[in-house]
N, C-alpha and C positions, 0 to 999 in steps of 0.2 A: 567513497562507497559507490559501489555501481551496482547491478542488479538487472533484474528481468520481473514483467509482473503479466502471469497469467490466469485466464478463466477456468472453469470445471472442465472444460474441453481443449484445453492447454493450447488455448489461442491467446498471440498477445492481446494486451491492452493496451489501447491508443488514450493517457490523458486523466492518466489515474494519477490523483494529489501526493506527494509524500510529503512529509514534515515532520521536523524531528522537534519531538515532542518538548513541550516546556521553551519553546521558541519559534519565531512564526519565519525560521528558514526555512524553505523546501521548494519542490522542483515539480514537473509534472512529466510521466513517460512521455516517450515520443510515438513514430508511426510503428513501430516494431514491438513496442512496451518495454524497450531499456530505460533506463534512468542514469545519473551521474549527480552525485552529492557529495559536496563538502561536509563531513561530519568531523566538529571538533572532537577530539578524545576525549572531553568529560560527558557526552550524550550517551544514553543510555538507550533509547528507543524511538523506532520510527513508526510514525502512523501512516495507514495507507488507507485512500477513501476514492469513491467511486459513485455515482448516484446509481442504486438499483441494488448496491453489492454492499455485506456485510463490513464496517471500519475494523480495519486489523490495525494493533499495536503489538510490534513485535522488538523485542529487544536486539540491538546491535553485540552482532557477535566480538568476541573479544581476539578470536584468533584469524580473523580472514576481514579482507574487504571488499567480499561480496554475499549479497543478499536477495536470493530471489524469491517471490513470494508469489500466491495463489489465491485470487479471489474466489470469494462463495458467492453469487446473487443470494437476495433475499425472496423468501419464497412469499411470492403473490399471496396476502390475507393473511399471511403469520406475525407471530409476534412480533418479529425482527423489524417487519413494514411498519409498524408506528401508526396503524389504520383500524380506526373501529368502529363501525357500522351499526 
């Protein structure tokens, strides 16, 4: 599985975790925000995490092995931030 991972401003990400879920395999983008992963055929989904940015699990497509994906930041004081004041 290879892939691309970008922001709301479709700039790469340098360093974002992925890991396929239900196993503690997984890889981190590079300077560009590509990735490269070994995904057994019985995996089902990958997580994507980032500090500041919302954790996507997103299901491994069954017809292609590529996957690119789109961070959200989490907005300063919102739910999402885990903060309460």
């Amino acid at each position: 599985m290879t892939g691309q991972v970008i922001d709301e401003n479709k700039e790469p990400m340098i360093g974002v975790s992925i890991l396929i879920v239900g196993t503690s395999t997984g890889t981190v983008t590079d300077f560009d925000g590509n990735y490269t992963l070994n995904v057994p055929k019985d995996s089902k989904e990958l997580q994507f995490s980032y500090v500041g940015y919302e954790t996507k699990v997103i299901a491994i497509p069954a017809n292609g092995n590529v996957l690119n994906v789109q961070m959200k930041s989490v907005t300063p004081g919102g739910a999402a931030a885990g903060i309460s004041v």
